[in-house]
N, C-alpha and C positions, 0 to 999 in steps of 0.2 A: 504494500500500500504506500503509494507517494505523499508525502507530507504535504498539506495545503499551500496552493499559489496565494500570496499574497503581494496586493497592490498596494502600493504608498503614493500619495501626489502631495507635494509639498508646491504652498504659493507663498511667494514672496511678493510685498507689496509693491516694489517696485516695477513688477513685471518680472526682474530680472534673476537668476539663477545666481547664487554666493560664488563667488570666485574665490581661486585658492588660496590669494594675497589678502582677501579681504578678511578686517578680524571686530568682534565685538567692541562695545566703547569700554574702557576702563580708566578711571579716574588717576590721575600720577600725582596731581597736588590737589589737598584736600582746604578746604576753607577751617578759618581757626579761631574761635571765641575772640569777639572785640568790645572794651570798652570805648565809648565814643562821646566827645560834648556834643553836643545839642548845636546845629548850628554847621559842624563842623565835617570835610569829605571822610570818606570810609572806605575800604574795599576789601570785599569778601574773595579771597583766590580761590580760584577752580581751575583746574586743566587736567581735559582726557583729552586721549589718544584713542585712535580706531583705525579703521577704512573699510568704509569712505568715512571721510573726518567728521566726527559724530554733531550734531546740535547739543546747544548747552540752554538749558531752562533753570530757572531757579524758583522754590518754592519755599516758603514762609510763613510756618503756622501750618503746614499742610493745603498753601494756596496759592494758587500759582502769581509769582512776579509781575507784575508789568512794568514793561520797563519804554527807555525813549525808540525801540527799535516797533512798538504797538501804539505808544502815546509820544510825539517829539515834545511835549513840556513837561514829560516828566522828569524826576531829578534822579532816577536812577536809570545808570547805562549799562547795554551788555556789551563787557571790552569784546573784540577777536580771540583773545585768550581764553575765554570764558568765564575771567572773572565780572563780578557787580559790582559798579563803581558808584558811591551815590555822592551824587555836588554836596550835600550838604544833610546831614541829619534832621530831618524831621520828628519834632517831639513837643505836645503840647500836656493841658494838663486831663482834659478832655481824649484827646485821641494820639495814638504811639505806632504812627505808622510804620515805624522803621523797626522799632524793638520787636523780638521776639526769634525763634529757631529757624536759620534756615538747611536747607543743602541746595545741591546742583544736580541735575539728573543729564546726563548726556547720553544720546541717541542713535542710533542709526537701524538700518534695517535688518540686522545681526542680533539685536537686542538694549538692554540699557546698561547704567552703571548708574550708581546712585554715591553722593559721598556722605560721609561723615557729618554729623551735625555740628552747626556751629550757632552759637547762640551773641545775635547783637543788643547789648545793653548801655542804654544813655547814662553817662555819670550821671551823677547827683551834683549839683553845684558846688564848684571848692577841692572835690576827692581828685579830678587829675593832678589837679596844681600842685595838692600835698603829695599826692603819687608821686610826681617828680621832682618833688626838691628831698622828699626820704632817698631817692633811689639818686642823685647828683650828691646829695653828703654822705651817701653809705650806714652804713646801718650803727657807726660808732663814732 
């Protein structure tokens, strides 16, 4: 008795069949917990690799980014690297648009990569300043 024929059809959204150079996204540099004033730029690192060279989205809170590449007056940009760069931190007392956990998820039609969380938190007025003048006198 012969073993059963089995069929497999695999689609890829592209249309297009994986070639043998081409590889999944995976993240190389991950983004890294920032204290930030209020007021003041920021930027979160991200960068994968892939191929084809994957998209880079950022989500925050569990919700996706927008940035000036969806809205041109926004104040956060997607660099080409894949990092978030924001003009200027956003923080009132009412609303904290900028604070909260993000990552990066990069893409391609291979699969994703997702990084490490990194969480942006607005000082409190005063704690940079003293942050850096403990850390320029040393700790004695």
């Amino acid at each position: 008795m012969r073993p059963p024929l089995i069929l497999c059809f695999c689609f890829f959204p592209s249309g297009s069949r994986p070639r043998l150079e081409d590889a999944a996204p995976r993240i190389i540099e991950h983004p890294s917990d920032l204290i930030v004033s209020k007021g003041e730029p920021a930027t979160l690192n991200c960068k994968a690799e892939g191929r084809p060279t994957p998209t880079v989205e950022w989500y925050k809170d569990g919700e996706r980014v927008e940035t000036d590449r969806e809205d041109p007056r926004s104040h956060r940009m997607l660099l080409p690297s894949g990092s978030l760069f924001f003009l200027r931190i956003v923080h009132g007392r009412r609303s904290k648009p900028d604070e909260g956990v993000y990552v990066c998820v990069a893409r391609n039609y291979l699969g994703e990569a997702v990084s490490r969380n990194a969480s942006l938190e607005v000082a409190k007025p005063g704690l940079l300043s003293c942050y850096h003048q403990a850390s320029a006198t040393g700790p004695y």
